[in-house]
C-alpha positions as CSV (number, residue, x, y, z in Angstrom):
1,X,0.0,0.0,0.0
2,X,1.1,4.0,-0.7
3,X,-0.5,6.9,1.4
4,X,-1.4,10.0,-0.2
5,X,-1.4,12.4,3.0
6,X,-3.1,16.1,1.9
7,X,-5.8,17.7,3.6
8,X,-8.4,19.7,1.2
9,X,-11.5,22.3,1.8
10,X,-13.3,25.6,0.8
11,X,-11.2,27.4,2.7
12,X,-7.8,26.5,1.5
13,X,-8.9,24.5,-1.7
14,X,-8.1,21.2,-3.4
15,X,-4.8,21.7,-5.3
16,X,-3.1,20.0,-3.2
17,X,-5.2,16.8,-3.1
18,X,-5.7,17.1,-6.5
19,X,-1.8,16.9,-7.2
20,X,-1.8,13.8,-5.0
21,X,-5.0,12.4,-7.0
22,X,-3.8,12.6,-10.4
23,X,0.0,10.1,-8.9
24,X,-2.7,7.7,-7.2
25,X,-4.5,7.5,-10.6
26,X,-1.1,6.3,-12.3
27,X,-0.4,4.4,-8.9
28,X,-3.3,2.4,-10.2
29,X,-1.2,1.5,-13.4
30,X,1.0,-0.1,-11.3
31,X,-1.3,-2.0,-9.7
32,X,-0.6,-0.1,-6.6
33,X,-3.0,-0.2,-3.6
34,X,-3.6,3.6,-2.4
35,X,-5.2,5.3,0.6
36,X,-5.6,9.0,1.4
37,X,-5.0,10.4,5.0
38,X,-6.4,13.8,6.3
39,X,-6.9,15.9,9.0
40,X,-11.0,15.8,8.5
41,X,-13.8,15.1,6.3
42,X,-12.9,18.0,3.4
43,X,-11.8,15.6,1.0
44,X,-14.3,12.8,1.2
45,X,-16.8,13.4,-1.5
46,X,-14.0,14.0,-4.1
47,X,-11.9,10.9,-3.3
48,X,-15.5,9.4,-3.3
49,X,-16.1,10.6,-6.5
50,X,-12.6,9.2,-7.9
51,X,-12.8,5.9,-6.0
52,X,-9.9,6.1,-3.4
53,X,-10.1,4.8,0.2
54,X,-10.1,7.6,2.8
55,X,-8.8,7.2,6.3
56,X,-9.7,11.0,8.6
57,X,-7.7,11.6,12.3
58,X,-9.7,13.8,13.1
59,X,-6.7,16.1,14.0
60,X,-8.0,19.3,12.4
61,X,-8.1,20.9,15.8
62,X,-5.1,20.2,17.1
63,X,-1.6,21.5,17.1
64,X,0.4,19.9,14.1
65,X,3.4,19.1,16.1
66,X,0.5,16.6,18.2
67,X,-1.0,15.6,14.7
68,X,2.2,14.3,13.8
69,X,2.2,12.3,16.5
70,X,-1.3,10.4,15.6
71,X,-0.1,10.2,11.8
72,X,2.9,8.4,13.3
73,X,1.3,5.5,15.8
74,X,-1.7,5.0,12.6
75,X,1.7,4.7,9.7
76,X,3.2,1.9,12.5
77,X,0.1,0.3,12.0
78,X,-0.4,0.5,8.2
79,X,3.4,0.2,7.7
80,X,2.8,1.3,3.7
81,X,5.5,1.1,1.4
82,X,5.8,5.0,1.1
83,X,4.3,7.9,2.1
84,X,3.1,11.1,-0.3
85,X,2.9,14.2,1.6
86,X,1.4,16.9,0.0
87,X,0.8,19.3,3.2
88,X,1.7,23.3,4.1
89,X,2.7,21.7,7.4
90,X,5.5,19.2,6.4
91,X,8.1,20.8,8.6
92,X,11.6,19.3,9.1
93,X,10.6,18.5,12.8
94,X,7.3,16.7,11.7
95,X,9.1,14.7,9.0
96,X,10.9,14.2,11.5
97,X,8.8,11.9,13.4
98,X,8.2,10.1,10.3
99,X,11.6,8.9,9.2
100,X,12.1,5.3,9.7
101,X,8.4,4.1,9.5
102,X,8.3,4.5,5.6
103,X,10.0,6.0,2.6
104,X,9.3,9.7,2.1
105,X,8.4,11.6,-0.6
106,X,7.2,15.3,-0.2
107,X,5.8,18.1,-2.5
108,X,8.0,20.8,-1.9
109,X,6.2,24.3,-3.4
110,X,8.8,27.0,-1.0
111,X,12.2,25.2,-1.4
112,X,12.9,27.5,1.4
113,X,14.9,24.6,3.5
114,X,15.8,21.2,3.1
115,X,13.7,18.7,4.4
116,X,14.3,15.4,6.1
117,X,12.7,13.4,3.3
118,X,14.1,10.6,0.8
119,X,12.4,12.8,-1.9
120,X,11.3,16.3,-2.7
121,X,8.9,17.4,-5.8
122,X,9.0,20.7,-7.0
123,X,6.8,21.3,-10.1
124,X,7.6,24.9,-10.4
125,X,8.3,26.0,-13.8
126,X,11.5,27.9,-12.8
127,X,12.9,26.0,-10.0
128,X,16.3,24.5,-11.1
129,X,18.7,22.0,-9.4
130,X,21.2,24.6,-8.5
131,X,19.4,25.9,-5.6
132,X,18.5,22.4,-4.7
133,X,21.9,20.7,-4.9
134,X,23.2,23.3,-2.9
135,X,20.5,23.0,-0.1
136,X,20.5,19.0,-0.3
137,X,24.5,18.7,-0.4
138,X,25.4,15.9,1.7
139,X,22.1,14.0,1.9
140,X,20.1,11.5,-0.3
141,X,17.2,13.0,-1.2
142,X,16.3,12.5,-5.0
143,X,15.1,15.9,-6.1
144,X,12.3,15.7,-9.2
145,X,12.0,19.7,-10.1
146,X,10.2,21.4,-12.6
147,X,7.0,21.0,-15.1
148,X,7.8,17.4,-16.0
149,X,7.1,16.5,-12.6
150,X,3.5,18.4,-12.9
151,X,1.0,15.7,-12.1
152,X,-2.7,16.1,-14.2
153,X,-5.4,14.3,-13.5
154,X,-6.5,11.7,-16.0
155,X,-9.2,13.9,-17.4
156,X,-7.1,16.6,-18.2
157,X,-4.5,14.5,-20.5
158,X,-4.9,14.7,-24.1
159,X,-7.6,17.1,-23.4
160,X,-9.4,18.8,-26.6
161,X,-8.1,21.8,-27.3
162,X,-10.4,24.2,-29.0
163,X,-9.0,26.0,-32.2
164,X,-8.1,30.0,-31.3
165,X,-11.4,31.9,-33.2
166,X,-11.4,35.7,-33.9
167,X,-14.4,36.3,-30.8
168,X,-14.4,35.7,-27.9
169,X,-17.6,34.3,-27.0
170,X,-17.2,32.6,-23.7
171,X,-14.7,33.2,-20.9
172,X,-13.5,30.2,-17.8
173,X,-13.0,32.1,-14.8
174,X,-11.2,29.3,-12.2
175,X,-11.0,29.4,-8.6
176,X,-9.4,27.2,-6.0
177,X,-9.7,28.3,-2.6
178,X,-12.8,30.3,-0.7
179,X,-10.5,33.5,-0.8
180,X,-9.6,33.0,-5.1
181,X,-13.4,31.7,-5.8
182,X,-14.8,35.4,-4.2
183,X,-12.1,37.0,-6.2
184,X,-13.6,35.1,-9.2
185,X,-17.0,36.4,-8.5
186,X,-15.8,39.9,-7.9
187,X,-14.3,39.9,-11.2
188,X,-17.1,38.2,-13.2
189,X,-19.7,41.4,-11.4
190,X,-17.0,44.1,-13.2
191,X,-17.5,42.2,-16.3
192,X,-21.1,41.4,-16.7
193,X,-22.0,45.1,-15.8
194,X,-19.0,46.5,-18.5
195,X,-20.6,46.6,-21.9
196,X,-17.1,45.6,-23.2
197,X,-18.0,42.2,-22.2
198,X,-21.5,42.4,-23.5
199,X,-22.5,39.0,-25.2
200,X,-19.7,37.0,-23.7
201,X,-20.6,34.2,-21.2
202,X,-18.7,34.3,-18.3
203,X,-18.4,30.1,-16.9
204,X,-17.1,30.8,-12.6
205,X,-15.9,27.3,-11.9
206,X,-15.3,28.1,-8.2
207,X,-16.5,26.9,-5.1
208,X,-20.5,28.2,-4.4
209,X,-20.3,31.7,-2.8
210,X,-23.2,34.3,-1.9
211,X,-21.8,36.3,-4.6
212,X,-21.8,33.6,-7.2
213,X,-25.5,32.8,-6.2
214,X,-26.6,36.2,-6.8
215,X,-24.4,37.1,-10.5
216,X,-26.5,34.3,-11.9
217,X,-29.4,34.9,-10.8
218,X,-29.3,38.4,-11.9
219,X,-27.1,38.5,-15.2
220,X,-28.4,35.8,-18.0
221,X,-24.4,35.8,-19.4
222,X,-23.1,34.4,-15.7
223,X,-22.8,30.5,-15.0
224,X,-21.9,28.7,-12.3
225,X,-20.2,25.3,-12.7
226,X,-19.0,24.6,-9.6
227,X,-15.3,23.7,-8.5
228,X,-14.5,20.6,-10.5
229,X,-17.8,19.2,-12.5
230,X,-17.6,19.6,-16.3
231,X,-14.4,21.8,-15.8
232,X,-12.5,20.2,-18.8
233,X,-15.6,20.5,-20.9
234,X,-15.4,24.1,-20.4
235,X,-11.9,24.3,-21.1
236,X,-12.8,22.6,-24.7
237,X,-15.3,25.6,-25.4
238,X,-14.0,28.6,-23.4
239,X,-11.8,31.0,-25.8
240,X,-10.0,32.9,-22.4
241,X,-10.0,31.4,-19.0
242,X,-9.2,34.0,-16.0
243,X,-7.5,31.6,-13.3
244,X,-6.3,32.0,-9.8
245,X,-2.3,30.6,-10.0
246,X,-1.1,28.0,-7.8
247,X,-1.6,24.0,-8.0
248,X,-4.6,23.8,-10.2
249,X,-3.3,26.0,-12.9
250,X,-1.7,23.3,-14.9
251,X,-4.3,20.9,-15.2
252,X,-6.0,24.4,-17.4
253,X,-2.6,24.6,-19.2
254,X,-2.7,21.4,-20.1
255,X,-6.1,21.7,-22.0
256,X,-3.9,24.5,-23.9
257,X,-6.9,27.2,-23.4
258,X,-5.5,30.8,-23.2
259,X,-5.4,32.1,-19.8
260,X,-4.1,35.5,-17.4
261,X,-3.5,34.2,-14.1
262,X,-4.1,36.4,-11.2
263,X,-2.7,36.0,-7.2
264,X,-3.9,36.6,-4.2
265,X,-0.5,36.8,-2.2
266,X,3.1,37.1,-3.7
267,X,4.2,33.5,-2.8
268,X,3.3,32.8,-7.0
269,X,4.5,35.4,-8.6
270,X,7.4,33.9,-10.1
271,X,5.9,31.1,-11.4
272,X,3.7,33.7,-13.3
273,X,6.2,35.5,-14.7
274,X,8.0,32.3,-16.0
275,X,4.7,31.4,-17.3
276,X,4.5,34.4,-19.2
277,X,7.6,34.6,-20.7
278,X,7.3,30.9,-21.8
279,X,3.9,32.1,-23.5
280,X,1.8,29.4,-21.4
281,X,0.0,32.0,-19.6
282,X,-0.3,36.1,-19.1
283,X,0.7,37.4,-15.6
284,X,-2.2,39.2,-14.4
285,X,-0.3,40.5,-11.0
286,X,-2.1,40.1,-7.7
287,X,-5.5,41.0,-6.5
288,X,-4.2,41.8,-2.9
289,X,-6.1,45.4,-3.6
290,X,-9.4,45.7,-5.0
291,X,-8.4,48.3,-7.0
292,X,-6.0,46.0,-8.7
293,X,-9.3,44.4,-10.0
294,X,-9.9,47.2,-13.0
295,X,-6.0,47.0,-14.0
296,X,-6.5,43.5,-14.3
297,X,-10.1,43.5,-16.2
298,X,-8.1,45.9,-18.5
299,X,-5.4,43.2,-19.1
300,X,-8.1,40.8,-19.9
301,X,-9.8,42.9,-22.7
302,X,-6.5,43.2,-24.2
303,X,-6.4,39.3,-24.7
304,X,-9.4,39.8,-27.1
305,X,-7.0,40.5,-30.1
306,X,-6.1,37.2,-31.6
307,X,-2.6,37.7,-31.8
308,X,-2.0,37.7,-28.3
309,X,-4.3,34.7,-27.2
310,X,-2.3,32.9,-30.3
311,X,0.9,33.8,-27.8
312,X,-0.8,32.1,-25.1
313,X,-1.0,28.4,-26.4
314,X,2.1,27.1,-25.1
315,X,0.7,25.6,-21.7
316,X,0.2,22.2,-23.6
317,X,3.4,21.8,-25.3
318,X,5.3,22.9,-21.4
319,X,2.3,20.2,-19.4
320,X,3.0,16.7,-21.5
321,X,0.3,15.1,-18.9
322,X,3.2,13.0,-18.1
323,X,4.1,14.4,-14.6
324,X,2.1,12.0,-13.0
325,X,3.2,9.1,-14.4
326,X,7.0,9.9,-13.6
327,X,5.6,10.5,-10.2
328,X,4.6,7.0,-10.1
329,X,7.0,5.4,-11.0
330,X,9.7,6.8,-8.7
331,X,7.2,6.0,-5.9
332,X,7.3,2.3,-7.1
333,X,11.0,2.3,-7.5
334,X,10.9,2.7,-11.2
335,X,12.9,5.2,-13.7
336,X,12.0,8.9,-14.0
């Protein structure tokens, strides 16, 4: 047996567990046995929905330094082969705690510090093996760094991609987290009430706000799609997709829909840039200020001439869908 351990909800969203979903799907391949821990019930109906086993601690309210004690004694009792920790709060001292029950391999998004792991993942775009070799010198870790390593779900590889028309007739606007969905809503009010944007469909695939509730109940061009249903059916038909940055990003890229990515805090904002320059994606800036919201509507309009959204097709040929894969084989002592 592998463990996936990520935690997932409204509040802080389901990149995370969806980066750990798309390996266990290519675990699968493998004929691999996998189980999901986390903190509490968040991620229950979506490892429902793609058939994994789900074990909660029940440790959402407690200090992590305690949880790691719990995730400990239940991985003594499991004893899996490995462990896949995708979590804000793998610290050094609660890896720690870990080392010697199973092997370790840990998504890495700060690469701040070494950790005390037998692998790190780093799937951003610019992260190199300088930094890395410098930071691991003198240990084992394997390091697997940049977008090869950026695991996509199985419905998002080999996805459609729709040809770049002259219009723009409908536009994906793509939130993670509760904070990025409200963002999404703001943004979709500016544009259904800007005549700019009159006759274009605006698609919020976001997590169910009041704000969401009310734009489509009161403008006929807003939907609502949810967080995750029908989203790469949307990304076959949209011509522009507005998108929060951060995990879930590439699954969008992937599709090889145009999009301007936006953030909410500056952790991101080189990956943007390098996304930008590599014409997968415009850089947006951050939505920190509201009144960053009408620079950033501006930069959208802009994307309406055709040359530019031609410039922004490169996510495909940067995502091969293979991240996941290479994931899973390293996790079953395969070649990467």
């Amino acid at each position: 047996m592998i463990v996936c351990r990520a935690d997932a909800n409204d509040t802080i969203g389901y990149g995370r567990l969806f980066r750990c979903i798309a390996a266990a799907q290519q675990l699968q391949a493998f004929h691999e046995d996998v189980t999901f821990v986390s903190a509490d019930e968040g991620p229950e109906k979506c490892l429902a929905n793609h058939g994994f086993t789900h074990i909660v601690m029940h440790t959402n309210r407690i200090p992590p330094a305690e949880e790691s004690d719990v995730f400990a004694s239940l991985l003594s009792i499991i004893r899996p082969k490995c462990l896949l920790i995708d979590s804000r709060f793998a610290t050094p001292e609660s890896l720690n705690k870990l080392r010697g029950i199973t092997r370790l391999i840990c998504f890495d998004d700060l690469g701040v510090g070494a950790l005390p792991a037998d692998a790190v993942i780093n799937v951003n775009a610019f992260e190199d093996d300088v930094q890395y070799a410098q930071m691991y010198a003198g240990t084992q870790t394997r390091r697997l760094l940049g977008l090869k390593y950026a695991p996509v779900r199985e419905a998002f590889i080999g996805a459609a991609q729709k040809p770049i028309d002259e219009a723009v007739s409908d536009i994906l606007l793509r939130g993670d987290t509760f904070d990025e969905s409200r963002a999404c809503a703001r943004l979709a009010s500016k544009m259904a009430q800007d005549p700019f944007f009159g006759g274009v469909r605006l698609h919020i695939a976001a997590r169910q706000t009041d704000e969401t509730a009310f734009l489509t109940n009161r403008y006929q061009n807003v939907f609502f799609c949810g967080d995750d249903n029908g989203l790469r059916g949307l990304a076959a038909v949209c011509d522009l997709a507005v998108a929060a940055d951060g995990a879930v990003v590439y699954e969008l890229l992937a599709c090889g829909i145009p999009a301007i990515l936006f953030g909410l805090e500056g952790g991101m904002n080189m990956a943007r840039r390098f996304l930008d320059r590599a014409g997968a994606a415009a850089d947006g800036g951050s939505l920190e200020r509201r009144e960053d919201e009408d620079r950033f509507i501006n930069a959208v309009k802009a994307l309406f001439d055709l040359k530019k959204r031609m410039r922004l097709r490169g996510g495909a040929s940067l995502i091969d869908g293979r991240g996941a894969a290479r994931i899973a084989a390293f996790l079953t002592g395969g070649q990467v």
